[in-house]
N, C-alpha and C positions, 0 to 999 in steps of 0.2 A: 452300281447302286440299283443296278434294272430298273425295270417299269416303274416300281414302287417311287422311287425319286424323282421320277419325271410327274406322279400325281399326286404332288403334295400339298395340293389346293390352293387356290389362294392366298392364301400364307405370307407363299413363298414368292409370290410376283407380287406382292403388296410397294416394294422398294422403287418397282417401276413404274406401278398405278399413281400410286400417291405417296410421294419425295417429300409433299410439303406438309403432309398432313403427318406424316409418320413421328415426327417428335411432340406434334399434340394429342396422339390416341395411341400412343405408343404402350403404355398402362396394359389397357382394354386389349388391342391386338395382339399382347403377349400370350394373354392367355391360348390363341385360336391358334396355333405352334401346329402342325400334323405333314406328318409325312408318311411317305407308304412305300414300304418295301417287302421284295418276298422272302420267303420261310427260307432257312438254311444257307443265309448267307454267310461265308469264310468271316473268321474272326479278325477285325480291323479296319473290312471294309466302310466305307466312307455312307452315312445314309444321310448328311446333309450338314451344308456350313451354316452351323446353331450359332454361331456368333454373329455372324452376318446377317441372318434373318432378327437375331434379336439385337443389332446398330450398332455392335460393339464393333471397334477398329482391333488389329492385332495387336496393337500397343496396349492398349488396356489390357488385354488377357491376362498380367502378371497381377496385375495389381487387384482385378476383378475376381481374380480367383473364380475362374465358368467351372461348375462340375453338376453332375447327378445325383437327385436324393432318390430313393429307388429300393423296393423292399429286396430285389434281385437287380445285380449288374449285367446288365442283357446290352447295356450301351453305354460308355465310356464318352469324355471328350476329351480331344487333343489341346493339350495346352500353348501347342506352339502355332496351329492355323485356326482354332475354335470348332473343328468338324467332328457334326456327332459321327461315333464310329460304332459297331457292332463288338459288343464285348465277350460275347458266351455266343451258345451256338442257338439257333431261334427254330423251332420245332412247333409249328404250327399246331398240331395235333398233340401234344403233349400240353402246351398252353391253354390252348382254347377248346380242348375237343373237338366237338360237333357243333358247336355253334361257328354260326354264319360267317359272322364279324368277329373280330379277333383283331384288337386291339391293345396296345399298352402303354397306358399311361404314367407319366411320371413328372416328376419338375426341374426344372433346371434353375438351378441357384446361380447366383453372383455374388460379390462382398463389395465391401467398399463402395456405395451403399450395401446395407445388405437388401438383398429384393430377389425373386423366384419369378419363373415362370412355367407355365403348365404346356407339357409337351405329348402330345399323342402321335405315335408310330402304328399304321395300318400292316398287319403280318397277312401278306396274301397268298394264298394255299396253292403248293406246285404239285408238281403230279407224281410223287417222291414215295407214294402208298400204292402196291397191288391190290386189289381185292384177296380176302385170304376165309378160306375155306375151314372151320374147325378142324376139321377130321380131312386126312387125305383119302377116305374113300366111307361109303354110308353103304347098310343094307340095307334092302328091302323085301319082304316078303307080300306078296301077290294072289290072290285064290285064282285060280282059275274060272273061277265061274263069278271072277268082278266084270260087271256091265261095264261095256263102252261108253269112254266118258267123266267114270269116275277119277277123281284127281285125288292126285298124295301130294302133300305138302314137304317142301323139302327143304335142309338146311340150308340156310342164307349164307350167302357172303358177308363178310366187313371190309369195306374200306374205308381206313380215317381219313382218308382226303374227302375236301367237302364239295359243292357246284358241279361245277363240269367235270374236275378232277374226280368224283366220289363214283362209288358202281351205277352202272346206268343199264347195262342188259346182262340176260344170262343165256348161254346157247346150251343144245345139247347137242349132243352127237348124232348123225343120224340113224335114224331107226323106226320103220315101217309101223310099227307096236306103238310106239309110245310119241307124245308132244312136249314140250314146253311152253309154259304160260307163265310170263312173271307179272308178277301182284304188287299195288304199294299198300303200305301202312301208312296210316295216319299221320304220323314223324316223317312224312316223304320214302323213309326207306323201300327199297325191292327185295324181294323174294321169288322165288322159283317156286314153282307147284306142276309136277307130274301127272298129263294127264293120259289115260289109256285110250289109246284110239282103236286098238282093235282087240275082239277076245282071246284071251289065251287059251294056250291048249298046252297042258303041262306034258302031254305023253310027247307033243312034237318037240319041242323044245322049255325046257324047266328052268333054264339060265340066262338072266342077259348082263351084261356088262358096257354101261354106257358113262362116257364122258360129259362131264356137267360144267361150262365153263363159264367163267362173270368177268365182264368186261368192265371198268370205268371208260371215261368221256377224256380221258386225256389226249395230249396228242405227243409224243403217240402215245396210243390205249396200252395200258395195262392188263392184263387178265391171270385168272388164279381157278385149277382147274381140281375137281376132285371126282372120285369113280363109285358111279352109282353100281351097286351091284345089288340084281332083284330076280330072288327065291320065287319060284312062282309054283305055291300050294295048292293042295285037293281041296277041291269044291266046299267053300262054305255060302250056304245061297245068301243070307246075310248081314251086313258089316254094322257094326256097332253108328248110332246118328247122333252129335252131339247135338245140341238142346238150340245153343248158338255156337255160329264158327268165331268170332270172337267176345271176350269178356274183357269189359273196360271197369276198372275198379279203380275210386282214389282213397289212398289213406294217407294216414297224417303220420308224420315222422315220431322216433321217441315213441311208436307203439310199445309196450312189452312183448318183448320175444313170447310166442306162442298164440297171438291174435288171429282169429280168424280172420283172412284175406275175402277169399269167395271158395264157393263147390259148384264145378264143372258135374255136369250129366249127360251121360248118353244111354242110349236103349239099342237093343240088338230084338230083329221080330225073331229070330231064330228061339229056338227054344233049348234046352237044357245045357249043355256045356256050351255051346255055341252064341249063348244069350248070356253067360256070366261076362261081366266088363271089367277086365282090370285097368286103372287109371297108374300113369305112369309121367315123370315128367321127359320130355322128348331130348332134354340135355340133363344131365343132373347140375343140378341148384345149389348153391351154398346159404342163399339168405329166405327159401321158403323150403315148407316141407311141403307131402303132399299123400293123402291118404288114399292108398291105391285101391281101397272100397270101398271109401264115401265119396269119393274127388277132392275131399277138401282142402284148401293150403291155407297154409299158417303159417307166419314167419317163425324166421330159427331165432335172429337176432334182433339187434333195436336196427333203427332205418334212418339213417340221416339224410335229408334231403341236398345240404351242402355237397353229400359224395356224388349220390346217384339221386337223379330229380324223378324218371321211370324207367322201369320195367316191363318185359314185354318175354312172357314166357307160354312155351307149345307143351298140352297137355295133348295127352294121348290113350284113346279107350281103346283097349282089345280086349275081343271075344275069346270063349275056349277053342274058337275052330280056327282060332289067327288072324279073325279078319279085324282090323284095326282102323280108327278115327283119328280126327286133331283136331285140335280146338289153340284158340289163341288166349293168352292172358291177359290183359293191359292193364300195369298198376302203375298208377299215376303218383307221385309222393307229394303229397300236401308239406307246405312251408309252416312252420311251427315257429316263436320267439324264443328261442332256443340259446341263444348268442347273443354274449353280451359286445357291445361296441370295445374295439381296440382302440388308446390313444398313443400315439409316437410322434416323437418330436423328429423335426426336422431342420438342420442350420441351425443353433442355437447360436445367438450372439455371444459371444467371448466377452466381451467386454458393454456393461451399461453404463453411460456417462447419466454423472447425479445433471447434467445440465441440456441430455438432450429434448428437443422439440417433441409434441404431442403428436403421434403418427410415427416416431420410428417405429420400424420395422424389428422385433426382437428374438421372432421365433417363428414356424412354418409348422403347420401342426395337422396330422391327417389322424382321419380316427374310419377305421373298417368293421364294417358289420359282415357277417358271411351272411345273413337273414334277407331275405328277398322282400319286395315290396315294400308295404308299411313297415316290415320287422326292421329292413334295411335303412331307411332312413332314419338318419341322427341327428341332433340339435345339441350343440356344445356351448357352455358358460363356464362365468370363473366366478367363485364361491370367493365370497365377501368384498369389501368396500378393498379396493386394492385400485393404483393408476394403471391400470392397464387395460387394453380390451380385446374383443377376441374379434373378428370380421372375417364372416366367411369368402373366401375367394372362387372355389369351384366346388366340383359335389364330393365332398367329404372332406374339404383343405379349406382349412382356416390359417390367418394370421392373427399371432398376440404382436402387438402395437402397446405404444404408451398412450394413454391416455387423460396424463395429467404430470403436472408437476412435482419431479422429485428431487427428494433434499437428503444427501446420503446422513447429516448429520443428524437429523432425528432418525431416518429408519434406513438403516446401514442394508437390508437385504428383505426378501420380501417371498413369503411361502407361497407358491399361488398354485391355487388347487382348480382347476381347470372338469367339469364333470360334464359327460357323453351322454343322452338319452338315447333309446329308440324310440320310433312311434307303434311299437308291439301293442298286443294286449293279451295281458300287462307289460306295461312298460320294463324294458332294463338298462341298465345307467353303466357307466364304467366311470370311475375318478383317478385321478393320478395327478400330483403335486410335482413341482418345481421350483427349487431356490433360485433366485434372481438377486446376486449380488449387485450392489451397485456400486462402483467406480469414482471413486474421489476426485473434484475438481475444485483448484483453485477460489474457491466462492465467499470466503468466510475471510476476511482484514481478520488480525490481530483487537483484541478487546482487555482495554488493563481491568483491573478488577476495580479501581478508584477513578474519579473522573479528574482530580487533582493529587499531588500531593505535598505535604506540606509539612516538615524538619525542621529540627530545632537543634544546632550543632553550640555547644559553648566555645568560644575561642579558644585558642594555645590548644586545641586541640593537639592528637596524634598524628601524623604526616602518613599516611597508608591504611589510615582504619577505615572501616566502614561506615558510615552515617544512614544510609536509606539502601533501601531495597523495592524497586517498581517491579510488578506481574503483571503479566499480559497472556492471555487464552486464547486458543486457537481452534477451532471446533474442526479443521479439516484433517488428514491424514499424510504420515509421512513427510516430506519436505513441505508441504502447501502446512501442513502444523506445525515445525519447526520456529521458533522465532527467537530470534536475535536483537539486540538492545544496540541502540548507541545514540548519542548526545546531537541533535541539529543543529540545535539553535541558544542562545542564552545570551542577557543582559551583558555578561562581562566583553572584555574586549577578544576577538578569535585569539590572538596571540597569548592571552594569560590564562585563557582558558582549558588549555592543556595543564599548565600547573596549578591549578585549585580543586577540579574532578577528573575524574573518568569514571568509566561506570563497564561492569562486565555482561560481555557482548550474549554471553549465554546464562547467567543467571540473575542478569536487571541489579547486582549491586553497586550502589553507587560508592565510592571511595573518595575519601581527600586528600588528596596530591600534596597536600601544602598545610601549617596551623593557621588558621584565621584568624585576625584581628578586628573586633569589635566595631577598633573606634575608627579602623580606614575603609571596610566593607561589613555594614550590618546586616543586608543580604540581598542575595540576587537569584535567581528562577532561571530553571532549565529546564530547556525544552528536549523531553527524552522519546525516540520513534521506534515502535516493537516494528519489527519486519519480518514477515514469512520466508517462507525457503519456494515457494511456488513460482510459477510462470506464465502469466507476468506475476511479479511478485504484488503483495499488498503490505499494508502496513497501516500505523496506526499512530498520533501523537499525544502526548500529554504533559503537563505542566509540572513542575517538581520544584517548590518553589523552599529556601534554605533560609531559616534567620541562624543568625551566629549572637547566640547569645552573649552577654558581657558578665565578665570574672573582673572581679578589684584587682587589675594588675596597672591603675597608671594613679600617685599620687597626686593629692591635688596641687594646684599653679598657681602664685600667688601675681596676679598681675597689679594690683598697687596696693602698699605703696611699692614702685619699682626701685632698685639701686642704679646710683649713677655707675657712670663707665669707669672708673675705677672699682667699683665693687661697693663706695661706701653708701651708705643709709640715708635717704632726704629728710628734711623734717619740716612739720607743719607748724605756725604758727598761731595760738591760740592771746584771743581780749584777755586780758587781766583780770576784765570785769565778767566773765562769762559766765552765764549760770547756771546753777543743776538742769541738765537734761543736753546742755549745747551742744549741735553736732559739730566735733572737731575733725573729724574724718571719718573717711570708710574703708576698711580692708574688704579688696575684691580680689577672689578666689574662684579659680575655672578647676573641672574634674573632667578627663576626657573619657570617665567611664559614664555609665548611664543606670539610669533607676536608681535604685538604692547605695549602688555605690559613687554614686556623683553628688549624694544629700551632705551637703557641708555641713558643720559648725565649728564655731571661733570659737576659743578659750583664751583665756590670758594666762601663760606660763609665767611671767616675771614683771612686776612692774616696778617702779620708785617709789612710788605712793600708791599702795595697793587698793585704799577706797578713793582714790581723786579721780578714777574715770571708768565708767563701766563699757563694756562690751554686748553688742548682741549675737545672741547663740545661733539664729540662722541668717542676720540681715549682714552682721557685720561692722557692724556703722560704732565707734568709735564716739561717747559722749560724755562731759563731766556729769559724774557721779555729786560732786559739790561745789562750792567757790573756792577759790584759790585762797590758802591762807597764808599768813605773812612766813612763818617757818616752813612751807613748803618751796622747795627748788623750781626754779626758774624755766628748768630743763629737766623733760620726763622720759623715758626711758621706758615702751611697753614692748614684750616680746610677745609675739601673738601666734598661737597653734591652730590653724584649718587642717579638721580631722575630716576623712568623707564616712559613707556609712556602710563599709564594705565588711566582710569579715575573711581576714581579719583586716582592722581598718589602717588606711595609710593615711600620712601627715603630712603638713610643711608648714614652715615658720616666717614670719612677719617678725620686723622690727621698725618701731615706729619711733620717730624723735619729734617732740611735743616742745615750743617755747612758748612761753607767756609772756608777751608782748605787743604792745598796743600802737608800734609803728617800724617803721621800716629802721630808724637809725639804731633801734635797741637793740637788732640783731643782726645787724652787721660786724658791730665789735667784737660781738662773740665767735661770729665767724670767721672773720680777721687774725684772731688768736689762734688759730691751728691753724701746724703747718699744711702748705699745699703737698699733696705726693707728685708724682712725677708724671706730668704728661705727656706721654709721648706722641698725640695727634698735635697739640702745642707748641713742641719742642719743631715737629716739620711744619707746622705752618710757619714758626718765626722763621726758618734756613728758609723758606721761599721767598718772604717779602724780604730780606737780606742780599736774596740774589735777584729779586726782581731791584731792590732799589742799587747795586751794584751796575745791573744792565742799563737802570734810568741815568745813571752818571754817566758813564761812559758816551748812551744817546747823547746826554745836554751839553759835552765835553764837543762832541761830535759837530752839534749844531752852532754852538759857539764858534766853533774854529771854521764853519762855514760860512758863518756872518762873517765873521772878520775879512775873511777872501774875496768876501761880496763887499767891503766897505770897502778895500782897494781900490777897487776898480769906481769905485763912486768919487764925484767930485767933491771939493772941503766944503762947496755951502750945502750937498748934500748929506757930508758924514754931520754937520754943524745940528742939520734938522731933524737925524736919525738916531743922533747920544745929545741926553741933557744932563745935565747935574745931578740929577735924583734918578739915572741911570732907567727909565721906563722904558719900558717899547713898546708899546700899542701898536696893537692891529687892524688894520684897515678895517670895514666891515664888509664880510663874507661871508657866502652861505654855508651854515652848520653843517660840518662835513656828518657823513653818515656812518655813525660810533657802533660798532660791537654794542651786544646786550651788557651792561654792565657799567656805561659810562655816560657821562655829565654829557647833554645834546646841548653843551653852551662853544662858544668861543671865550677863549679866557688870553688874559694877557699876561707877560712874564715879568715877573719883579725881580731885580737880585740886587743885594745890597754888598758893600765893600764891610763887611764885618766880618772878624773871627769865625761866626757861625751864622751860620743862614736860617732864621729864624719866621714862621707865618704865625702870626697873630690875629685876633680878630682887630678889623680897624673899621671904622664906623662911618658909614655910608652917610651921606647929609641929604639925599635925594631919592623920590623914589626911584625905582629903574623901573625900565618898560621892558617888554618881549622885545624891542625891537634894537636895544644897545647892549653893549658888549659888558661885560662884566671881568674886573680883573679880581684875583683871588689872590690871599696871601693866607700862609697855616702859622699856629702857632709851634710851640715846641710839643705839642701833643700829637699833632701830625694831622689835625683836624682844619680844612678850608673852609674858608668866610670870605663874604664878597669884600673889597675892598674900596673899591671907588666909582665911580661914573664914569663912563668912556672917556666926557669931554673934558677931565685933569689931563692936562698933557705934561705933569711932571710931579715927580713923585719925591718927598724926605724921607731919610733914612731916621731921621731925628722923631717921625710920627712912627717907628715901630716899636710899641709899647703896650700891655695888656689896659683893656678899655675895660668900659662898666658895662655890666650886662644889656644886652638891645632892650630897648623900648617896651612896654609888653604891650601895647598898643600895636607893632612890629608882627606883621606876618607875611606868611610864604602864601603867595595865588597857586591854584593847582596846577599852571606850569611852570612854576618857579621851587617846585618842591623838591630837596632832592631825593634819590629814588631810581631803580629801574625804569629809565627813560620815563620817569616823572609818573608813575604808574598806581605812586599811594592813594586810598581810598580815604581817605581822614576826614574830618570834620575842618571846615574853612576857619572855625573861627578855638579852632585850638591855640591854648598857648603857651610859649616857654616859661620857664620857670624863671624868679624876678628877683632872684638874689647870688653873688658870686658861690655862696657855698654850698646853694644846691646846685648851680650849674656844675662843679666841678662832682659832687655826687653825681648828679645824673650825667656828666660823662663815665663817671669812672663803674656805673650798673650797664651802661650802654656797652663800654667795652667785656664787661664781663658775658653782658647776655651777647653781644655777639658770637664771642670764645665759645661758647656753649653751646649757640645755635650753628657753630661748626661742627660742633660733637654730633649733631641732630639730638642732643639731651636737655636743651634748656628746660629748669626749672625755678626762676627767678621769675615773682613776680604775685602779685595777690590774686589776679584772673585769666580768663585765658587771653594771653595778647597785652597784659597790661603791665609788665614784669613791676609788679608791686605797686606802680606807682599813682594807681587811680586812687588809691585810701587820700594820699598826702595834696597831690594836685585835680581831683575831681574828677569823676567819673567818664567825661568826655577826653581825659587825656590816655590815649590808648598807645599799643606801639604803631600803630599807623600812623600816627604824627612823630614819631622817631626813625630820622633813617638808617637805613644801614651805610654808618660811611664805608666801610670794606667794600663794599660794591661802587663807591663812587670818588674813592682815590683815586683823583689822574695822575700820572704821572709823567714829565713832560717827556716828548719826544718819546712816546709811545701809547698804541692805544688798548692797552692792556690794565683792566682793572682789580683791585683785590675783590675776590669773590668767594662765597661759604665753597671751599673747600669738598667740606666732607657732603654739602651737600649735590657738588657736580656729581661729584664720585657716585652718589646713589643715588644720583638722576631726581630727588626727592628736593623740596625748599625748604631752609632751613624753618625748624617747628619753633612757634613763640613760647612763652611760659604756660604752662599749666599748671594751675592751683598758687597754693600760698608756698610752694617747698625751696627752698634755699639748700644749695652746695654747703655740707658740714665740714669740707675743707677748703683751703684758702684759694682763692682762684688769684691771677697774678694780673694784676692793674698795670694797665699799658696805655 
């Protein structure tokens, strides 16, 4: 690396000074980069680790991508140790000339960031140039009769090497006659000039031949040597005198060829041929002339001051007698605005993100004037409103930076015209543009073009059709604008959700999986998410909310009047006395479609007497049109059409059974008269109480023959006190064992008589009983119990089993004495039984029917709700809550197992009381 390496200022020992400072002015110190090495160094050679001095470790070198931007490759870096190396060969005197310093500047770039730094390499001048002589030998002609003293001016050496290395002396040879003296020019350079030291004498000797040699300063010296050979002529007494020995002239570049420069003059005192002076240039010239009898010179061509700055030319006056002068020239070239500023880019970024920060680095931008001084300095901007800016970094290197925020989606790329001034006069400008694409990023979510949306599907749809279609936009590029559709979230359940929609992932159609129905889903909303193809991805949600419209596809329902469990028709019961307008019923009719097709209206298809009862067209309601007259039928007969309002419209049919009668016993006989059909819930409840009361015998059979075994073992005045005559058994008093739901919370005692048949009667109590005695019971042949006596009878006649007159009606149940689900009825205290044999035996014989019925869970006996008819006949306080249900409070001895509603375990429901005035139109079977 030589010397040059080892001076490469400060710079380069920066790492050792300041370790700590180096990563906070690390920017700044890039710039002051300089190394110095000398001229014609081999190609390869190493002139300084540029990676190291600018903090980079060897590992980043891949990624940092270190290289040179440089109008010429004079220097290269290694990509695998960071060291600048010599690329081409370095020729000091071809680069720099004659000036001093010689210098070359360049920058050195990195990527990843991108960022530059400015590097100066000092080229120092070896000693690689001779001095070198034009001509290998000059003449000269001499008068004899030149005075000692006189000097000839002689052709110079060049050497391109500059300082110590450049020409420093010139010798000559030796020679008694003649001296040397060298001269400098203004420019530093030397010259030789021949002086005569002593006079000649052409007759003694007419020829000399002397060596003339020029040395540089190097070490070692160099020299370059040429042969003066000088004529020495007859006497001309004399020599031509210029005016001055040198002419300093400046002109300005871009003259027009032919411009007068200056006119050189000499005078000779001689007179006639000897006094004529021809002027002559001492080299011949290519860029002035010279008129060799006026002196004058004039350029040939234009003069550009960027090639040649001056000129420095030897004019020469000779006489007719040979004797000859020299004169110097000195044309200085004035610097003109002549050149316009160069702009070049340098490191353009490859890639601009729409999202990066204000200050990246985009572009490295150097602009060259060849124009010196003012002409040379330049000022750069960038033409129009554009993010960007320009910042000068060194003298003539700018960087474009960002300067503001960019959005690829409005302005996808960007012209930017960048324009050069000088500071001339007149000024000249150079412009030069550059597209600046900009690079798509992720930045833009998905945007539907509706902020809801809102369907309208009719039911029974198509299973695979289309119903809606969501859009969503995407302002970015490629995958980041890519967007794809699919379902998040929605009302329905995840699992049914798959068969009712899906929707297509690339063009937002929504489909229907499945035909909708109206009247089990009127609608539900989905939530549908556009998603980018970007990274990270974006996205977007919106609402899609679906009604399913309703089509007349569900006839209307007629929910009363209903059919009993056989299928047949109920009917209502109308006064005799009833008059125009009376409502006798209402046909109620449901539609499970909606709007217009769920708008009922009743018509009457068929009646018996087609003015005895009118109809209303939207209520329903069922009223005499007039009074009953004596030729009209007892029993009415309306068929009734609930149409809805669909198109086209659908129907269903009511049939109503109408009696006119003004109490319960007038329509019994008529329903008595038709036969019962067959029931089959009926038919199994009698097999169970058959075999429950089969199981009771067997128990009582059981328990008999266990008494007997126990009276064995007892003594005769015990068996005397344990059997009496009228066969009783009373039970001691003991606590109410703890009954299943469904049976009597008493102690009862066992009666059994010696008869053909075992029969329970009611028998009639003479005292009252209290909560706190026993109560014996005995049933009639109806299979219904009644109390039978006071604890304290201790013996019982078989001769008092006989049907009695009906109780007291003074006679009533306390509300623990009621019977009932563990005494649980709600009734009025002061209800009461009915006070004559032939309605008890009715109202057993409506009690078993309504129970039958209340097994079905159909009961419809009875005028109100709860009152199976019979609040018209015995008053309004007498409801079924003063009637118990004996089925749930048949005990049965020797088990505690009670009849209970059946159909109503089974459906977990209690059996339902009467509703309305409707009676069974077929016979029910009295038990």
């Amino acid at each position: 690396m030589g010397s040059g390496a080892a001076e490469r200022g400060w710079a380069e020992r920066r790492p050792v000074l300041f370790p700590f400072l180096l990563s906070l002015f690390w920017p700044a110190l890039s710039e002051q980069i300089r190394y110095g090495i000398p001229e014609e160094m081999p190609e390869g050679s190493v002139v300084g680790n540029l990676a190291k001095d600018l903090g980079l470790s060897v590992h980043e070198l891949p990624t940092r991508q270190l290289r040179i931007s440089s109008e010429k490759a004079y220097f290269t870096v290694s990509a695998k140790s960071g060291e600048l190396l010599v690329g081409s060969r370095l020729d000091r005197e071809q680069i720099c000339g004659k000036k001093t310093a010689c210098t070359l500047e360049f920058e050195a770039v990195a990527e990843n960031p991108l960022n530059f730094y400015h590097v100066s390499v000092d080229i120092e001048d070896i000693n690689d140039h001779t001095p070198k002589f034009t001509q290998p030998s000059f003449d000269l002609q001499i008068s004899e009769s030149t005075v000692p003293g006189t000097r000839f001016i002689l052709e110079a050496a060049e050497d391109a090497d500059i300082g110590l290395n450049a020409l420093q002396i010139y010798k000559l040879s030796h020679s008694p006659i003649f001296s040397l003296i060298s001269k400098e020019k203004q420019d530093g350079s030397k010259y030789p000039e021949l002086a005569l030291e002593k006079r000649l004498d052409r007759e003694q000797q007419s020829y000399y031949r002397l060596v003339l040699t020029a040395l540089d300063g190097g070490d070692p010296p160099l020299s370059g040597t040429t042969e003066l050979r000088i004529q020495v002529t007859d006497a001309n007494d004399n020599s031509p005198v210029f005016k001055q020995d040198i002419y300093r002239v400046s002109l300005r570049e871009n003259v027009p060829p032919g411009t007068a420069v200056v006119q050189v003059s000499a005078t000779d005192q001689d007179e006639g041929i000897n006094s004529e002076i021809t002027y002559s240039f001492y080299r011949t010239g290519q860029v002035f002339s010279l008129n060799s009898k006026s002196g004058e010179i004039t350029t040939l061509k234009m003069l550009d001051f960027e090639e040649v700055k001056e000129y420095s030319i030897v004019v020469e006056g000779r006489d007719g007698g040979g004797l000859a002068a020299q004169c110097t020239v000195e044309i200085n070239i004035q610097d003109e605005n002549d050149n316009s500023p160069e702009i070049t880019f340098h490191s353009l970024a490859e890639m601009i993100l729409e999202n990066a920060p204000p200050g990246t680095l985009i572009a490295l931008i150097k602009i060259y004037d060849r124009d010196s001084g003012e002409n040379g300095e330049v000022n750069c901007r960038l033409e129009g409103e554009v993010p960007f800016q320009i910042i000068s970094s060194s003298r003539n290197s700018y960087k474009l930076v960002i300067d503001g925020a960019l959005d690829r989606e409005q302005t996808p790329e960007y012209n930017v015209t960048i324009t050069a001034t000088d500071r001339g006069r007149p000024p000249l400008s150079a412009t030069t543009s550059v597209t600046l694409i900009i690079t798509d990023v992720n930045d833009n979510a998905p945007v539907f073009h509706q902020a809801s949306y809102v369907v309208h599907v009719m039911e029974n749809n198509s299973p695979g059709a289309s119903i809606a279609q969501v859009s969503a936009s995407d302002p970015d590029l490629g995958p980041n604008g890519r967007v794809s559709y699919s379902i998040v979230a929605s009302d329905l359940e995840p699992r049914a959700l798959a068969s009712y929609v899906s929707v297509s992932a690339q063009s937002g159609v929504v489909f229907a999986q499945r035909a909708f129905d109206h009247e089990q889903l009127r609608a539900f909303e989905l939530t549908l998410q556009a998603r980018d193809q970007g990274s990270p991805a974006l996205s977007a949600n919106v609402s899609l909310r679906v009604l399913v419209g309703d089509r007349n596809d569900n006839a209307p329902r007629v929910l009363y009047p209903a059919l009993g469990p056989d299928g047949s028709a109920l009917f209502d019961t109308v006064p005799r006395a009833a008059q125009p307008g009376y409502l006798v019923t209402k046909v109620v009719a449901v539609d499970a479609d909606s709007g217009h097709n769920a708008w009922l209206s009743y018509h009457v298809l068929q009646a018996s007497e087609p003015g005895l009862f009118s109809l209303g067209l939207r209520t329903g309601e069922v009223r005499t049109a007039r009074a009953l007259g004596d030729r009209d039928a007892a029993r009415q007969r309306l068929l009734v059409a609930v149409r809805d309002g669909g198109q086209p419209p659908l129907s269903a049919t009511a049939t109503l059974l109408l009696v006119f009668a003004d109490s319960l016993q007038e329509v019994l006989p008529d329903v008595s008269d038709r036969p019962e059909p067959s029931d089959p819930q009926g038919e199994l409840q009698f097999y169970l109480v058959v075999a429950l009361a089969l199981i009771s015998v067997l128990f009582l059979l059981a328990v008999i023959l266990a008494v007997a075994l126990r009276l064995r073992s007892c003594s005769s005045s015990a068996s005397l006190g344990c059997f009496q005559p009228g066969l009783c058994v009373k039970s001691g008093p003991m606590v109410p064992p703890n009954y299943s739901e469904g049976t009597l919370p008493y102690s009862y005692n066992l009666c059994v008589a010696h008869t053909g048949k075992t029969e329970f009667n009611f028998l009639k109590c003479n005292e009252q009983l209290s909560s706190g005695q026993d109560i014996l019971l005995c049933g009639d042949s109806s299979g219904a119990l009644f109390p039978l006596c006071n604890s304290s009878e201790s013996t019982f006649h078989p001769e008092t089993l006989k049907p009695q007159a009906p109780p007291n009606t003074d006679w009533r149940f306390s509300q623990a004495q009621r019977p009932g689900t563990s005494g649980s009825q709600n009734g009025d205290e002061t209800g009461t039984w009915p006070n004559n044999q032939f309605d008890t035996e009715m109202l057993q014989a409506m009690i078993l029917a309504s129970a039958s019925e209340a097994a079905d869970g159909s009961s419809t006996l009875g005028g109100g709700a709860g009152t199976m008819g019979l609040s018209a006949r015995y008053g309004p306080q007498f409801t079924l809550q003063h009637v118990p249900d004996y089925r749930q409070n048949v005990y049965i001895p020797g088990s505690n197992a009670t009849l209970t509603n059946a159909a109503g375990k089974r459906d977990g429901k209690t059996p339902a009381g009467g509703n309305g005035n409707k009676k069974k139109s077929g016979k029910k079977e009295k038990k």
